[in-house]
N, C-alpha and C positions, 0 to 999 in steps of 0.2 A: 406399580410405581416405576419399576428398573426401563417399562415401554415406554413410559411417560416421558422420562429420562433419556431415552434413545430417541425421540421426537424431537426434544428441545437439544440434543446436541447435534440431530440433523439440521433441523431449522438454523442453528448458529452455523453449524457448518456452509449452510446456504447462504446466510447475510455475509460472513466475512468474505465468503467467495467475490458474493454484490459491490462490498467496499472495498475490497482487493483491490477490483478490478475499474470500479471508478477510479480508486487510486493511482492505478497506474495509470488510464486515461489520461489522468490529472496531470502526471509528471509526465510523459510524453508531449503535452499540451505548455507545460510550461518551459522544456528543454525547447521547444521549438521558438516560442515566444523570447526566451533568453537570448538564444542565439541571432535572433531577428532586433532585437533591441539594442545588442553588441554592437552589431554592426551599422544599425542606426545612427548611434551613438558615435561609432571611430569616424565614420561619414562625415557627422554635422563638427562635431569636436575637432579632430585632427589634432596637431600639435603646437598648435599656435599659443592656445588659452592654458596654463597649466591651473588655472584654477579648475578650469568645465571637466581636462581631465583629471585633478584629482576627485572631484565630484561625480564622476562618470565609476572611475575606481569605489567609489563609496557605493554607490548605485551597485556594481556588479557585485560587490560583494556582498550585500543588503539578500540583492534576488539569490545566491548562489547559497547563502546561507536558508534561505527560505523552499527551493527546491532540496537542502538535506535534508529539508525537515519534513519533506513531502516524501524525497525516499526510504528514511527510517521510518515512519509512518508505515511502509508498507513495507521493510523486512518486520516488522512488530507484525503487520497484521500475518502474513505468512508464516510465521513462528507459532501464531496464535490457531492457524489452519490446519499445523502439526499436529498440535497439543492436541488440539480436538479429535483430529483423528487417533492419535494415540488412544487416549481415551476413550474412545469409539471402540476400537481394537480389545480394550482391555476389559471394556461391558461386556460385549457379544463373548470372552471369550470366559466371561466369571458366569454367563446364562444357560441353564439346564438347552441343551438342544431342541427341546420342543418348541422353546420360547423367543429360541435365535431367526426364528421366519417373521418375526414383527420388526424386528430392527432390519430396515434393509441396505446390502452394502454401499459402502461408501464408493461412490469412482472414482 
């Protein structure tokens, strides 16, 4: 059972790595796309219309709020990459030694 155990907190260790890293993908992807639509925006906008820019302000904070929620997203998941390895750490180290060559280490 305790192998069994050390498989699926590999395997998890492996998926969050997966979603991690799409995740950060994600927000790299949309810090570019922000910044690209910013200045789209001051472009076409400028200072003439204060409606278009307070709607522009609505807008940025819409998306800015949406990328924190893309980068908590991924301190959770790295928090959650800890935990596991902790965990990891604290199986292998409650396992008789002969048993410790099934689980193999984490990198």
């Amino acid at each position: 059972m305790i192998t069994q155990t050390g498989h699926l907190t590999e395997d998890l260790e492996k998926d969050l790595e997966l979603v991690s890293a799409e995740l950060h993908n994600e927000l790299v992807r949309a810090e570019r796309e922000l910044e690209l639509e910013h200045a789209q925006l001051k472009a076409l906008v400028g200072e003439d219309n204060p409606e278009l820019v307070e709607q522009m302000k609505a807008m940025e904070e819409s998306i800015t709020r949406l990328y924190n929620g893309l980068e908590k997203a991924v301190l959770y998941l790295q928090l959650a990459q800890g935990e596991s390895y902790i965990l990891r750490q604290q199986m292998q180290s409650r396992l008789p030694a002969t048993r410790l060559d099934r689980l193999s280490p984490v990198a």
